[in-house]
C-alpha positions in Angstrom: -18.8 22.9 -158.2 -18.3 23.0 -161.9 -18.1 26.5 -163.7 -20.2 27.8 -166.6 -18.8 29.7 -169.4 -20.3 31.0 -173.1 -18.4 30.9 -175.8 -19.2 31.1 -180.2 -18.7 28.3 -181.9 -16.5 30.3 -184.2 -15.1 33.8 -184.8 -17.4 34.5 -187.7 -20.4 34.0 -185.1 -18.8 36.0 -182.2 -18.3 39.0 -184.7 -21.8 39.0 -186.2 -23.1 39.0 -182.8 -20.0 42.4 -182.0 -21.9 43.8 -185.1 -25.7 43.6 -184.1 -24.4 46.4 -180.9 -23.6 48.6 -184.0 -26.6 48.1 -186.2 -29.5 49.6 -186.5 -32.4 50.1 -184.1 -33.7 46.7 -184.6 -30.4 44.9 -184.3 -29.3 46.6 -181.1 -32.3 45.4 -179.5 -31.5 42.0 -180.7 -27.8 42.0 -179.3 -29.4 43.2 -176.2 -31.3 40.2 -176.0 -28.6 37.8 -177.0 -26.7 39.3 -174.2 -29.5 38.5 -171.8 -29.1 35.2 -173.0 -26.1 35.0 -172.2 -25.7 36.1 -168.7 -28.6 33.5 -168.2 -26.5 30.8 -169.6 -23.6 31.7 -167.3 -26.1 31.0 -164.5 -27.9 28.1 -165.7 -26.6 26.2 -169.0 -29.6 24.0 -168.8 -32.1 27.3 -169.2 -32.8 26.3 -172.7 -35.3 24.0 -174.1 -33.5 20.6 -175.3 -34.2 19.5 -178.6 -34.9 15.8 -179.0 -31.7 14.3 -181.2 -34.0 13.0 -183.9 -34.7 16.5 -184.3 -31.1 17.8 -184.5 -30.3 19.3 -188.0 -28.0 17.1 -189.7 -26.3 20.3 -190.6 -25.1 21.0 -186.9 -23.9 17.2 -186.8 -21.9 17.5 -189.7 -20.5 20.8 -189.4 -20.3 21.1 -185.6 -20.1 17.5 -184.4 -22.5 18.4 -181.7 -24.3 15.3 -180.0 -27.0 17.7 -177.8 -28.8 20.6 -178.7 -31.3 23.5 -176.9 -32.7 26.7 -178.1 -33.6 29.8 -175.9 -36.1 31.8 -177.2 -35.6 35.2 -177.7 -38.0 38.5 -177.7 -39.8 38.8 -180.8 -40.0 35.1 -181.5 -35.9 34.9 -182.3 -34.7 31.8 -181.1 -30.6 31.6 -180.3 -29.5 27.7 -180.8 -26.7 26.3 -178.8 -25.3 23.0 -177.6 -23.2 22.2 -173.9 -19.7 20.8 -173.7 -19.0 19.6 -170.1 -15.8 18.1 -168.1 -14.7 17.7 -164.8 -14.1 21.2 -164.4 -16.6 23.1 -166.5 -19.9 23.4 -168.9 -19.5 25.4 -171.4 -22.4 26.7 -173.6 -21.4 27.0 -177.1 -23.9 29.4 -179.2 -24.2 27.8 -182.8 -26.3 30.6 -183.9 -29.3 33.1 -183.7 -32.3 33.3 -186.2 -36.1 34.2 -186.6 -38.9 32.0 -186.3 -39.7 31.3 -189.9 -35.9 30.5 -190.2 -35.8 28.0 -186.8 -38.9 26.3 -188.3 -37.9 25.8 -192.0 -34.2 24.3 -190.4 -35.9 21.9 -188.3 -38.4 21.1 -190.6 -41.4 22.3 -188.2 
């Protein structure tokens, strides 16, 4: 049986999401959330809903190479994006990025 991990695609991602456990009232919540994310990743890498390529950002091609893409939505209509690396050994869930609705709609053109 393959194991599941969750990783940032970068350090500048991991600490932004290290920061939100800081913030204010509103951010806390949200790295609570992002947390329950997550754990539920580590359980189930598929949990998110997949994104159909033709609607992958060209951004997260370019930038991130990625050739898949799912979103979990989030409490209070956040949405965290990631994308699933897998070998004979492990899947790993990558998070590209959290962001609010109007955000996640004006990136994917919705």
């Amino acid at each position: 049986m393959k194991e599941y991990h969750v990783a940032f695609i970068n350090e500048k991602t991991k600490k932004a999401f290290e920061e939100l456990k800081e913030g204010k009232f509103e951010d806390s919540k949200l790295y609570g959330f992002i947390s329950r994310a997550i754990d539920d990743l580590k359980k189930d890498p598929l949990c998110g809903i997949r994104i159909p390529k033709k609607q992958i950002p060209r951004e997260y091609i370019k930038k991130y190479k990625v050739d898949n893409l799912r979103k979990y939505n989030l409490p209070g209509a956040w949405r965290l994006v990631y994308t699933i690396k897998a070998d004979e050994v492990m899947i790993l869930s990558i998070i590209l990025e959290w962001m609010d609705h109007k955000k996640y709609e004006r990136k994917f053109g919705y």
